[in-house]
C-alpha positions as a Markdown table, in Angstrom:
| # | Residue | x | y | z |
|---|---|---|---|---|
| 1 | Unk | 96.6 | 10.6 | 18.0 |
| 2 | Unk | 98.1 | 7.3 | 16.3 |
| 3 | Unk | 99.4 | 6.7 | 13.1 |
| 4 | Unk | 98.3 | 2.8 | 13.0 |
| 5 | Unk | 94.8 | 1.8 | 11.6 |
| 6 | Unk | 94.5 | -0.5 | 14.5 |
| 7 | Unk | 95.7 | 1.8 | 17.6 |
| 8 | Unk | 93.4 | 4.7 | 16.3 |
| 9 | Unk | 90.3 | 1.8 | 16.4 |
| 10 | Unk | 91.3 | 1.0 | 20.4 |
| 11 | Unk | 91.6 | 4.8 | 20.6 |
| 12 | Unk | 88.0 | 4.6 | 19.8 |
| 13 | Unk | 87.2 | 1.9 | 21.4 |
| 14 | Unk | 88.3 | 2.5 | 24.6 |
| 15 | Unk | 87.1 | 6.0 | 24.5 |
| 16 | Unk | 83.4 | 4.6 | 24.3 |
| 17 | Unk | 84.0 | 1.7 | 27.1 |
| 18 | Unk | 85.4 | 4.4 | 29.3 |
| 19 | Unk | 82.1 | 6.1 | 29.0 |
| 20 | Unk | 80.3 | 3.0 | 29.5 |
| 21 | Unk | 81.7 | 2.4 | 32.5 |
| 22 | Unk | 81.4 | 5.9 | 33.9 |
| 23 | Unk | 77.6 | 5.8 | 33.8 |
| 24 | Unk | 77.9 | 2.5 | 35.4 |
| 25 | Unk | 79.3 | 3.1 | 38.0 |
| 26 | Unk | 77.4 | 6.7 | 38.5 |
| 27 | Unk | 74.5 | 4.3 | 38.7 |
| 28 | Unk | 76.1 | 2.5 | 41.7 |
| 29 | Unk | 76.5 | 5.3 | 43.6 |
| 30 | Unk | 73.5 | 6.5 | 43.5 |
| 31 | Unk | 72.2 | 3.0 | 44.1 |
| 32 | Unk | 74.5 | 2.9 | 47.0 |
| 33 | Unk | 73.3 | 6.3 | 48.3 |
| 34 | Unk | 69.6 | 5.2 | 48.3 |
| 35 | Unk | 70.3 | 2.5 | 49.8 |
| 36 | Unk | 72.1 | 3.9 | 52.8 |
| 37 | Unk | 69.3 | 7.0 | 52.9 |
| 38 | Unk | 66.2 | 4.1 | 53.4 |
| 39 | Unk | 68.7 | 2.1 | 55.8 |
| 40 | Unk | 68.1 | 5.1 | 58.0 |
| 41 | Unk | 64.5 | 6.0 | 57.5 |
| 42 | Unk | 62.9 | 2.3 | 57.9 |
| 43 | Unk | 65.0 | -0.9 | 58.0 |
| 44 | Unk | 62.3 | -2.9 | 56.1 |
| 45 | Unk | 63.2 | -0.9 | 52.9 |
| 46 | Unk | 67.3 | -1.1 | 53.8 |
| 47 | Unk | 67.2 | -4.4 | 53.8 |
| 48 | Unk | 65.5 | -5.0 | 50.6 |
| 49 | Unk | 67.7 | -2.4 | 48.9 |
| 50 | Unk | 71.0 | -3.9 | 50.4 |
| 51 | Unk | 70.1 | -7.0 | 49.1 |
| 52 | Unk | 69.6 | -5.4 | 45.2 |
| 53 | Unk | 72.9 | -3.3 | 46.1 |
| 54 | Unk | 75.2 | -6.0 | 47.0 |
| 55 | Unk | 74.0 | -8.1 | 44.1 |
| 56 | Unk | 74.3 | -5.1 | 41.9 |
| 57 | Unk | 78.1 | -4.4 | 43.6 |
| 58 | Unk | 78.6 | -8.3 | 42.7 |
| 59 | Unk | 78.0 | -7.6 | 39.2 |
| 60 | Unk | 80.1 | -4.8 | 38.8 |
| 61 | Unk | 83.0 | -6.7 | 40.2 |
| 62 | Unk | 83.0 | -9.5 | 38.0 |
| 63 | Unk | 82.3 | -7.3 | 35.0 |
| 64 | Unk | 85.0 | -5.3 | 36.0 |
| 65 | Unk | 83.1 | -1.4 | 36.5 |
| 66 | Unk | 85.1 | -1.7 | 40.1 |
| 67 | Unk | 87.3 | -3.3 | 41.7 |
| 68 | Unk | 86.6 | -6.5 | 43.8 |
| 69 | Unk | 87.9 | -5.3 | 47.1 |
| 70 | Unk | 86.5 | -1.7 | 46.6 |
| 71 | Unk | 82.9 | -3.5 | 46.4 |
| 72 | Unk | 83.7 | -6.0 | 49.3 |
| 73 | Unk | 84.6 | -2.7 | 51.1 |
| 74 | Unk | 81.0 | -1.0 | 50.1 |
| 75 | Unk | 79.3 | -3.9 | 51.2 |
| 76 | Unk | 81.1 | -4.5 | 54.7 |
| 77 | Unk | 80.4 | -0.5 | 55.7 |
| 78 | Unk | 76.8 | -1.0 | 54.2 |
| 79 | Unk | 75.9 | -3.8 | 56.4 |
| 80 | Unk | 77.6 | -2.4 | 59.4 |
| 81 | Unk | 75.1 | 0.4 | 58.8 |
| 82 | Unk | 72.1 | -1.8 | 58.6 |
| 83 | Unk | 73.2 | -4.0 | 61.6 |
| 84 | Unk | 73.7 | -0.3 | 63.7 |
| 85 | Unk | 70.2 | 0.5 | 62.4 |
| 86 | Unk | 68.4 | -3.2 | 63.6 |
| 87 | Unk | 69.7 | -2.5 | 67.1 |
């Protein structure tokens, strides 16, 4: 633990954010799992969840939950998936 007033504050600080940003990006997964679940039960429903997904992915990146190519990954296998269940 630090000594300085203003390291133990970050301590804290970054303690919360951390757990912030865990439940965030729990909440993508799962989002991400639904999404790929319906993609394979109807495509009608896939393809309005992708489009929530990849906006909610979009978010995440710029606010900085994940990282931006991790998300442009998670949307390139996602669509692959929906294009494979189209045909």
């Amino acid at each position: 633990m630090p000594n300085i007033k203003s390291a133990m504050k970050r301590v804290k600080v970054a303690n919360k954010k951390t757990i912030a940003n865990k439940g965030k990006r729990s909440e993508l997964r799962t989002q991400v799992k639904k999404t790929r679940a319906a993609m394979t039960e109807s495509v009608s429903d896939g393809e309005k969840l992708f489009k929530d997904t990849q906006a909610s992915l979009d978010r995440a990146a710029a606010k900085g939950y994940l990282h931006k190519k991790n998300v442009s990954r998670k949307k390139s296998r996602m669509a692959k998936a929906l294009n494979k269940a189209r045909s």
